[in-house]
PDB file of N, H, CA, C and O in Angstrom:
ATOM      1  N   UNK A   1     -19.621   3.109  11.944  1.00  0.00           N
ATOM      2  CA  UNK A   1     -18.303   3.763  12.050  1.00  0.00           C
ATOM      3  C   UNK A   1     -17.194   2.764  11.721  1.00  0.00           C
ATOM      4  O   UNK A   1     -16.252   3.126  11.016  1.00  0.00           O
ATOM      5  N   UNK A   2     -17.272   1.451  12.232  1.00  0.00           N
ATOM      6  H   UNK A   2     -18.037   1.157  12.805  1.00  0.00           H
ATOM      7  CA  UNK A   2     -16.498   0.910  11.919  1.00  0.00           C
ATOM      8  C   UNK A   2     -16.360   0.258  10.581  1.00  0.00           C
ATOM      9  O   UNK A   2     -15.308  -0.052  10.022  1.00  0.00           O
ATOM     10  N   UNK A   3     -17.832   0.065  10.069  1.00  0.00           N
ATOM     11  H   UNK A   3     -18.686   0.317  10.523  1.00  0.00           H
ATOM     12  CA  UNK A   3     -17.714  -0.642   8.576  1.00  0.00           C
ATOM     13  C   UNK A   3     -16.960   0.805   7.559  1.00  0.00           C
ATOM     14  O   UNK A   3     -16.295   0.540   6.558  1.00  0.00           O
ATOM     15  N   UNK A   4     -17.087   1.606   7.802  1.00  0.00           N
ATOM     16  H   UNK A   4     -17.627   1.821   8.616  1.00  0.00           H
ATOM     17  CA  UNK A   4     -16.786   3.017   7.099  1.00  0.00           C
ATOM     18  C   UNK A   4     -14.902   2.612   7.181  1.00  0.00           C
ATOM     19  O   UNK A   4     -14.275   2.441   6.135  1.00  0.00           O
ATOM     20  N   UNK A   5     -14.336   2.530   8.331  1.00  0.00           N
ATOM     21  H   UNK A   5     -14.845   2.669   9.180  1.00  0.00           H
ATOM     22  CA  UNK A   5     -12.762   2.493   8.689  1.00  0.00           C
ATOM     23  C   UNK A   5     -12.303   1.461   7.489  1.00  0.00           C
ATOM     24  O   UNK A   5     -11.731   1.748   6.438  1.00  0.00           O
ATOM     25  N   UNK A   6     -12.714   0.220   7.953  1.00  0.00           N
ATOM     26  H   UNK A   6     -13.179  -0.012   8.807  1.00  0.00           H
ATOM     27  CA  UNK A   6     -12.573  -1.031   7.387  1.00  0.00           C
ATOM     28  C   UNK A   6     -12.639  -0.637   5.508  1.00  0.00           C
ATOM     29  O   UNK A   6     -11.668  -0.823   4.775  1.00  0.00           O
ATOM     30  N   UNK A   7     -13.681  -0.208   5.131  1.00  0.00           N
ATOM     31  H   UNK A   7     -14.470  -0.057   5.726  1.00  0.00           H
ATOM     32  CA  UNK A   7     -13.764  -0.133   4.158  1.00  0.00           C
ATOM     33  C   UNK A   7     -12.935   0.751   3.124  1.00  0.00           C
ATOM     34  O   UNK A   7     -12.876   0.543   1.912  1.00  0.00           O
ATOM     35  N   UNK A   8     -12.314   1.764   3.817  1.00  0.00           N
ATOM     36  H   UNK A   8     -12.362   1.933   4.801  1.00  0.00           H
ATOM     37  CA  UNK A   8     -11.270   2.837   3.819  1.00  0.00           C
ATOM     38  C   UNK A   8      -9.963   2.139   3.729  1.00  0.00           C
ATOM     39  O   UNK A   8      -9.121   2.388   2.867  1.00  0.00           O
ATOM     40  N   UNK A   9      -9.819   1.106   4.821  1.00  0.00           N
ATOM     41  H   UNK A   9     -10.503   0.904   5.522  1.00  0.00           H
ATOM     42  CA  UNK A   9      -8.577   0.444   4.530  1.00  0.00           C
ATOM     43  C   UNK A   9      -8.582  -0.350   3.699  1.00  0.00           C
ATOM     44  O   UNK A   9      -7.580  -0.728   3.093  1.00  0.00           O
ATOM     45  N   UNK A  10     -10.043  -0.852   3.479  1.00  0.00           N
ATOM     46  H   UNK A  10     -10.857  -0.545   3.972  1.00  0.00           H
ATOM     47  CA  UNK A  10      -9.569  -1.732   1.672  1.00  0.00           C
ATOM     48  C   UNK A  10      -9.162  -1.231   0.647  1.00  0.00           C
ATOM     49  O   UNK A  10      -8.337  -1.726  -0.121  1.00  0.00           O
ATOM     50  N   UNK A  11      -9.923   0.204   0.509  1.00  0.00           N
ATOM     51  H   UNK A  11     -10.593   0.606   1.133  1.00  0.00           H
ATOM     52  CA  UNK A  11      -9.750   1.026  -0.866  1.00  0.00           C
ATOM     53  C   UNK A  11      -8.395   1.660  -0.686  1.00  0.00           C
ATOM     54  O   UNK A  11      -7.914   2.147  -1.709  1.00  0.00           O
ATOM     55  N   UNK A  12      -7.535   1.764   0.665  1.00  0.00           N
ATOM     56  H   UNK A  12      -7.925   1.369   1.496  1.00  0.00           H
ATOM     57  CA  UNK A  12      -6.129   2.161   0.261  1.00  0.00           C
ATOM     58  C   UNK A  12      -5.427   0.992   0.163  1.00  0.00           C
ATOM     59  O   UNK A  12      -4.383   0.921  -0.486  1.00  0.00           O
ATOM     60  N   UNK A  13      -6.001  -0.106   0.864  1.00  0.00           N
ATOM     61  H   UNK A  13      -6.849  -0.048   1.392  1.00  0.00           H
ATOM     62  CA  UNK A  13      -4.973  -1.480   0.423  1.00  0.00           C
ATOM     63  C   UNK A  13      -5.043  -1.662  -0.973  1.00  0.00           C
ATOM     64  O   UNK A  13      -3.920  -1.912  -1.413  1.00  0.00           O
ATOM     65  N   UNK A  14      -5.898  -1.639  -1.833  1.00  0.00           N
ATOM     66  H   UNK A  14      -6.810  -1.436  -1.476  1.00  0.00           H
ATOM     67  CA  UNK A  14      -5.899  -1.457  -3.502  1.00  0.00           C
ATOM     68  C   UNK A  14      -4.990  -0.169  -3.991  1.00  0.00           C
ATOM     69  O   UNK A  14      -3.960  -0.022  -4.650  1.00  0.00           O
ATOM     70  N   UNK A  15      -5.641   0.420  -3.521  1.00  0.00           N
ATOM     71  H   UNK A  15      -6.477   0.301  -2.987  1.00  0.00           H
ATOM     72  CA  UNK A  15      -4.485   1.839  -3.941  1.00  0.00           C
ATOM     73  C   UNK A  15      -3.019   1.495  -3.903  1.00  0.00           C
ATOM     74  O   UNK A  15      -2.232   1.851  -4.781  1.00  0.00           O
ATOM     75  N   UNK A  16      -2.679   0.764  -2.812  1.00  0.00           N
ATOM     76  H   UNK A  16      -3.318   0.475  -2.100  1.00  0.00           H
ATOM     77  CA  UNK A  16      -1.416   0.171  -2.867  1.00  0.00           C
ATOM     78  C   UNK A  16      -0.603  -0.664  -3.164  1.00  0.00           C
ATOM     79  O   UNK A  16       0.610  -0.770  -2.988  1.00  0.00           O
ATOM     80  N   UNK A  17      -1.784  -1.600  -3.900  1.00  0.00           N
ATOM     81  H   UNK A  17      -2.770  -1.514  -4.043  1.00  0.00           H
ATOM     82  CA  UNK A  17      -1.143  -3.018  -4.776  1.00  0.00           C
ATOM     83  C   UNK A  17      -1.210  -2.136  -6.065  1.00  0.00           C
ATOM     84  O   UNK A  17      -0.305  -2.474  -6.828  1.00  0.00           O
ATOM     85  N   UNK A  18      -1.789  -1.365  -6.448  1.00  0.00           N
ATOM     86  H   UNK A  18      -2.524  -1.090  -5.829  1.00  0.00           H
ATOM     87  CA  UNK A  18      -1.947  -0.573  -7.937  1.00  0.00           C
ATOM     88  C   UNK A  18      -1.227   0.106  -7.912  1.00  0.00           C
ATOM     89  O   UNK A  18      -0.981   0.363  -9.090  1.00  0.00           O
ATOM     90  N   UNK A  19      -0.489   0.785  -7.167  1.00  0.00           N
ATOM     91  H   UNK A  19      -0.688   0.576  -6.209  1.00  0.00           H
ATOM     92  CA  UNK A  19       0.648   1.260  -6.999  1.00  0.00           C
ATOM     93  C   UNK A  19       2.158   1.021  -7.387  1.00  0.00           C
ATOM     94  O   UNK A  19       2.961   1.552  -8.155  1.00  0.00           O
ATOM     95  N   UNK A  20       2.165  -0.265  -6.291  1.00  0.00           N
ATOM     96  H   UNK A  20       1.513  -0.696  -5.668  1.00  0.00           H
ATOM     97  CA  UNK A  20       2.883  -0.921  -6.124  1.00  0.00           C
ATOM     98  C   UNK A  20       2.881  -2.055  -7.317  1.00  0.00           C
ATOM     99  O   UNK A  20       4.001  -2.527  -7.513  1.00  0.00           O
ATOM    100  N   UNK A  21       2.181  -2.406  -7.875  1.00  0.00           N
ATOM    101  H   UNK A  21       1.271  -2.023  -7.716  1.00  0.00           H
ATOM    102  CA  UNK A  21       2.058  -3.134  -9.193  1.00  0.00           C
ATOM    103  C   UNK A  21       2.898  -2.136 -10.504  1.00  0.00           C
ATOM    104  O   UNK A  21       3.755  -2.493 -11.313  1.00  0.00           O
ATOM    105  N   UNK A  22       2.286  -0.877 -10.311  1.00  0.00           N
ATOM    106  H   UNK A  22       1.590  -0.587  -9.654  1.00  0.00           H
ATOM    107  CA  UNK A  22       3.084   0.018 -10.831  1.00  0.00           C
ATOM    108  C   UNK A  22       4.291   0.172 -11.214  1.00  0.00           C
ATOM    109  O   UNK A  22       4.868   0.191 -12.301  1.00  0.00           O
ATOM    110  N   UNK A  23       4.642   0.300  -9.898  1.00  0.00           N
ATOM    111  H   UNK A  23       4.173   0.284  -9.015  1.00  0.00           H
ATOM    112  CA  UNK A  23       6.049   0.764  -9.570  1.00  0.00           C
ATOM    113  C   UNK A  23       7.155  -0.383  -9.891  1.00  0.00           C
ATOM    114  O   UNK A  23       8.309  -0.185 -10.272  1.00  0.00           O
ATOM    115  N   UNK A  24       6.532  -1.612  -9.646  1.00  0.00           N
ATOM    116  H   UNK A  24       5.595  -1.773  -9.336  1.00  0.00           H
ATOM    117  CA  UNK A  24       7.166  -3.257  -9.890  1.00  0.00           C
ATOM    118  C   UNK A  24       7.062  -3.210 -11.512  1.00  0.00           C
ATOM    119  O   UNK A  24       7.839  -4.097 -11.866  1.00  0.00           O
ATOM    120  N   UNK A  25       6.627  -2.761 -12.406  1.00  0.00           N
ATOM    121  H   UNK A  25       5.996  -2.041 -12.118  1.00  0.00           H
ATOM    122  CA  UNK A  25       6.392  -2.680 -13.407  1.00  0.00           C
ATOM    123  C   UNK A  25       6.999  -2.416 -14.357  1.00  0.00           C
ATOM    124  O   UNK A  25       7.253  -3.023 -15.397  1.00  0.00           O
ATOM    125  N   UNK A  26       7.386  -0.862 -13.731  1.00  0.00           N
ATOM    126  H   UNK A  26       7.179  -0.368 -12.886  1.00  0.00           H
ATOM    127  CA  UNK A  26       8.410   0.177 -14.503  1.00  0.00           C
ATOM    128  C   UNK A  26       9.665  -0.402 -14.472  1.00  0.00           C
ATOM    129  O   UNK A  26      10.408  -0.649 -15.422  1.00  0.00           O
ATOM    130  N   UNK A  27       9.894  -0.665 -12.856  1.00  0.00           N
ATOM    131  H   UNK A  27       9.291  -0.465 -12.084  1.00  0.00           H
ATOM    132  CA  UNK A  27      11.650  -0.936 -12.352  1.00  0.00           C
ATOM    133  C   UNK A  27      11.567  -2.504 -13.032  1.00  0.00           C
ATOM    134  O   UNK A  27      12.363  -2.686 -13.953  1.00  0.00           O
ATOM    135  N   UNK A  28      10.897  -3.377 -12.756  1.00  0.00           N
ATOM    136  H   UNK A  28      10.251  -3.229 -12.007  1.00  0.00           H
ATOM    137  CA  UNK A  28      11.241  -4.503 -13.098  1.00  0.00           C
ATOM    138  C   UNK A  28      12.282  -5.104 -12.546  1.00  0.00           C
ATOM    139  O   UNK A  28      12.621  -6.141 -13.116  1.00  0.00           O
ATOM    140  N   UNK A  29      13.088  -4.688 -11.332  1.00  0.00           N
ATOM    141  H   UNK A  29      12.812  -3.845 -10.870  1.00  0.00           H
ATOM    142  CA  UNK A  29      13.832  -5.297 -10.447  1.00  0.00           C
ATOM    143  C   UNK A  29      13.335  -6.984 -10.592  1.00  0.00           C
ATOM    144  O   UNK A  29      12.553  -7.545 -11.358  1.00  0.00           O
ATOM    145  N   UNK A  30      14.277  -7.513  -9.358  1.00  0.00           N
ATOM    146  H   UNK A  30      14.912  -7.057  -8.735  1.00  0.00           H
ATOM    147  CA  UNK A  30      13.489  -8.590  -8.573  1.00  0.00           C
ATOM    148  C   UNK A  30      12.927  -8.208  -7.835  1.00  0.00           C
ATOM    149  O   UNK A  30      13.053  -6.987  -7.741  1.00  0.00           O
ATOM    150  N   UNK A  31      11.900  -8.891  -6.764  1.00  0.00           N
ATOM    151  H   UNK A  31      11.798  -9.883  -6.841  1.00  0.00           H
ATOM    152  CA  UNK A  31      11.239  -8.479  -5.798  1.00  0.00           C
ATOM    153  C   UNK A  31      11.705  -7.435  -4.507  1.00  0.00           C
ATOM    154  O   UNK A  31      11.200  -7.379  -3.385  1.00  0.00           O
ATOM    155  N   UNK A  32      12.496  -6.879  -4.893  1.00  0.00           N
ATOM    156  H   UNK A  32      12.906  -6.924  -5.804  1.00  0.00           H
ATOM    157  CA  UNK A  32      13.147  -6.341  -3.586  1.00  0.00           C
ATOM    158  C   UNK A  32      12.669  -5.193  -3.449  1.00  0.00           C
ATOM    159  O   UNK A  32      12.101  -4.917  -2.393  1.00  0.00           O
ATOM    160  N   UNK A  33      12.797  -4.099  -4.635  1.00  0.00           N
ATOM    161  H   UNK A  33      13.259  -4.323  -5.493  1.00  0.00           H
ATOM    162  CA  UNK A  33      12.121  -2.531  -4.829  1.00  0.00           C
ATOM    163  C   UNK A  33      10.465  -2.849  -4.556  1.00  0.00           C
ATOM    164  O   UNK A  33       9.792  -2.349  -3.654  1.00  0.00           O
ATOM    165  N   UNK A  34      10.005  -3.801  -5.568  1.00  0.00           N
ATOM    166  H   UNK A  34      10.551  -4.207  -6.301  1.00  0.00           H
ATOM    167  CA  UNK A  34       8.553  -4.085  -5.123  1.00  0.00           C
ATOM    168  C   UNK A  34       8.279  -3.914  -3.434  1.00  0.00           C
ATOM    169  O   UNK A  34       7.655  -3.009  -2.880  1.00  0.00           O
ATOM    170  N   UNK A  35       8.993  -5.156  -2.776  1.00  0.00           N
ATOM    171  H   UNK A  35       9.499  -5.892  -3.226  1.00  0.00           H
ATOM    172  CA  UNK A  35       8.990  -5.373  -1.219  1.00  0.00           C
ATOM    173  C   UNK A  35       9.211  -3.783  -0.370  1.00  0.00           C
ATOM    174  O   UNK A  35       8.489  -3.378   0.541  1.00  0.00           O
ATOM    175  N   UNK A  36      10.090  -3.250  -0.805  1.00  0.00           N
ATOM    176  H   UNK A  36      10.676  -3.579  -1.545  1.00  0.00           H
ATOM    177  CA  UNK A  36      10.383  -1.960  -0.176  1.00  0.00           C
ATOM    178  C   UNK A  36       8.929  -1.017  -0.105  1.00  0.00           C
ATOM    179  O   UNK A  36       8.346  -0.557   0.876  1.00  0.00           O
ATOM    180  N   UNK A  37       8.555  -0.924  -1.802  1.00  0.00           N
ATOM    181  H   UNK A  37       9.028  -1.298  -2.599  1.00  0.00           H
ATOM    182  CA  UNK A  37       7.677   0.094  -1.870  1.00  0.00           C
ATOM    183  C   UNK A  37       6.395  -0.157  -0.992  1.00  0.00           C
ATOM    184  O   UNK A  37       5.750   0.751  -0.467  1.00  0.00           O
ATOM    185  N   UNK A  38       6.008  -1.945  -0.863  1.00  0.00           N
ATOM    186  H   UNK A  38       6.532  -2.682  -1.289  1.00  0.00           H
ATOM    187  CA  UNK A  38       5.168  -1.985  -0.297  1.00  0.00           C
ATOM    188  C   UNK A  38       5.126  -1.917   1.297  1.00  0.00           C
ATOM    189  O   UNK A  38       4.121  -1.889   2.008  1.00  0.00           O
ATOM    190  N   UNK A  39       6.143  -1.903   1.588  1.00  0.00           N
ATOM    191  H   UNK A  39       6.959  -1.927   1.010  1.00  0.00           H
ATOM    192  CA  UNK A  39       6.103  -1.825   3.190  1.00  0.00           C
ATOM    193  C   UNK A  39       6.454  -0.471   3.490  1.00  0.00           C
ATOM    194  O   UNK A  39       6.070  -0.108   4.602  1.00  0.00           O
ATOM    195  N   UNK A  40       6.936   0.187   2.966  1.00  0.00           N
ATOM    196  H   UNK A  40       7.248  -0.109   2.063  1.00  0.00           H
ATOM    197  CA  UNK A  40       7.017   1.948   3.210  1.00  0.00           C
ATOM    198  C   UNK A  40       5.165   2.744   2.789  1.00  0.00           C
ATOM    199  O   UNK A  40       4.702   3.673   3.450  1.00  0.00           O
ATOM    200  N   UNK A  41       4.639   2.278   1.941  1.00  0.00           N
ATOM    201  H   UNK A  41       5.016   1.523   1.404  1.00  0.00           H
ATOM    202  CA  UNK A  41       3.279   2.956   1.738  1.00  0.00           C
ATOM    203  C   UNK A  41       2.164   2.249   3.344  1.00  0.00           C
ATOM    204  O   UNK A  41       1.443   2.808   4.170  1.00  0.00           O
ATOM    205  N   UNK A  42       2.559   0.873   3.113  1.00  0.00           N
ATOM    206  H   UNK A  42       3.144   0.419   2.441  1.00  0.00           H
ATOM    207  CA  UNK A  42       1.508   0.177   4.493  1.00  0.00           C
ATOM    208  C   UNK A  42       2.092   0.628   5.634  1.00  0.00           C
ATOM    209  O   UNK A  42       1.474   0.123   6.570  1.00  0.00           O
ATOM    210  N   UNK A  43       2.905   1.272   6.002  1.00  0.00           N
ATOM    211  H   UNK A  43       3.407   1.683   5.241  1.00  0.00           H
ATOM    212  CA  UNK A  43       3.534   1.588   7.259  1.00  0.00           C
ATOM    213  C   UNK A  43       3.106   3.071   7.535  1.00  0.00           C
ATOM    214  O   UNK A  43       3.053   3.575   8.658  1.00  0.00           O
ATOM    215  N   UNK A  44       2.805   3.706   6.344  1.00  0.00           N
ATOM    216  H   UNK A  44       2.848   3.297   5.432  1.00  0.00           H
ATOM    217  CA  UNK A  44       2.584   5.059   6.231  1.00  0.00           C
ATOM    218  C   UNK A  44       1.050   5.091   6.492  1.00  0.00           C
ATOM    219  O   UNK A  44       0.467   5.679   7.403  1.00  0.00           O
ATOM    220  N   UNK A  45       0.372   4.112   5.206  1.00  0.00           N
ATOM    221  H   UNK A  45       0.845   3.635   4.465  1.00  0.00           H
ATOM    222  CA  UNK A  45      -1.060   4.241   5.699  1.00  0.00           C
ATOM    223  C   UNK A  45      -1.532   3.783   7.791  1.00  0.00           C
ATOM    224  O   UNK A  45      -2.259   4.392   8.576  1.00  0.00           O
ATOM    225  N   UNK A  46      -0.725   2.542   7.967  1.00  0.00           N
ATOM    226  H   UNK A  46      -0.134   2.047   7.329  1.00  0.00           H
ATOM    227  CA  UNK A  46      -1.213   2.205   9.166  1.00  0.00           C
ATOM    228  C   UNK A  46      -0.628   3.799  10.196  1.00  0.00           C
ATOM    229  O   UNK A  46      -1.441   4.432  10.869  1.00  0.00           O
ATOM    230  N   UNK A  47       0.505   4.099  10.130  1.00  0.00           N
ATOM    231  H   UNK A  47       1.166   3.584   9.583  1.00  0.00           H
ATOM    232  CA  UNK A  47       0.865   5.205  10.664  1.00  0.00           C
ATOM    233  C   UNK A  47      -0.558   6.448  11.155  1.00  0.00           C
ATOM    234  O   UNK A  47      -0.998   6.919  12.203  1.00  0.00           O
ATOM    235  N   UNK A  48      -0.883   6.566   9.545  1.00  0.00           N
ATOM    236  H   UNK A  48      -0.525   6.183   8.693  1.00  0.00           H
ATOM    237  CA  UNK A  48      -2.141   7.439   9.386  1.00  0.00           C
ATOM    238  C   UNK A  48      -3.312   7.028  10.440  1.00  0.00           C
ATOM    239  O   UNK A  48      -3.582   7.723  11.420  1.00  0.00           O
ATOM    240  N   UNK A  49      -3.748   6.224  10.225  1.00  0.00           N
ATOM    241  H   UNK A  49      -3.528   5.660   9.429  1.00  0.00           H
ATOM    242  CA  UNK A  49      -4.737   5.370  11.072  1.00  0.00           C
ATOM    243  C   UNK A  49      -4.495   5.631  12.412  1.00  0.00           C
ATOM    244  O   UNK A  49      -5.523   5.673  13.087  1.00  0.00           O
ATOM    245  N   UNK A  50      -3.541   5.805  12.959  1.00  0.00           N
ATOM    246  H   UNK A  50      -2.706   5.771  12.410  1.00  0.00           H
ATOM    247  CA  UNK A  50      -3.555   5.671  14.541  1.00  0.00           C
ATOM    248  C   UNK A  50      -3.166   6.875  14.636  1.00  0.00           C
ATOM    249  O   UNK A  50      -2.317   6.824  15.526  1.00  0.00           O
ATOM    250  N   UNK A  51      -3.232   7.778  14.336  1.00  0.00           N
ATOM    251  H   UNK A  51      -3.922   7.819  13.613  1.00  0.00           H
ATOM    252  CA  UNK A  51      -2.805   9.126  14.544  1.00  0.00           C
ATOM    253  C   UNK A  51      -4.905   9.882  14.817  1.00  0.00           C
ATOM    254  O   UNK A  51      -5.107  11.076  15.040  1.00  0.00           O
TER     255      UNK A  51
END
């Protein structure tokens, strides 16, 4: 059960650098939009998790 969780949170922690690689991509800001996007998706996934 637990290797199953763990492993779930790797494949959305990728989901979210690919994302977020993405998204840093298009905008091409400085790091700031990058920083945003990534702490609004990890806050959402951890959110998920404890629910």
């Amino acid at each position: 059960m637990r290797k199953k969780r763990l492993l779930a949170f790797v494949i959305d922690y990728f989901i979210i650098l690919s994302i977020s690689a993405i998204i840093a991509f298009l905008v091409q800001s400085s790091g700031i939009m990058f920083t945003i996007c990534c702490s609004l998706l990890i806050s959402a996934i951890l959110n998920k998790d404890r629910v």
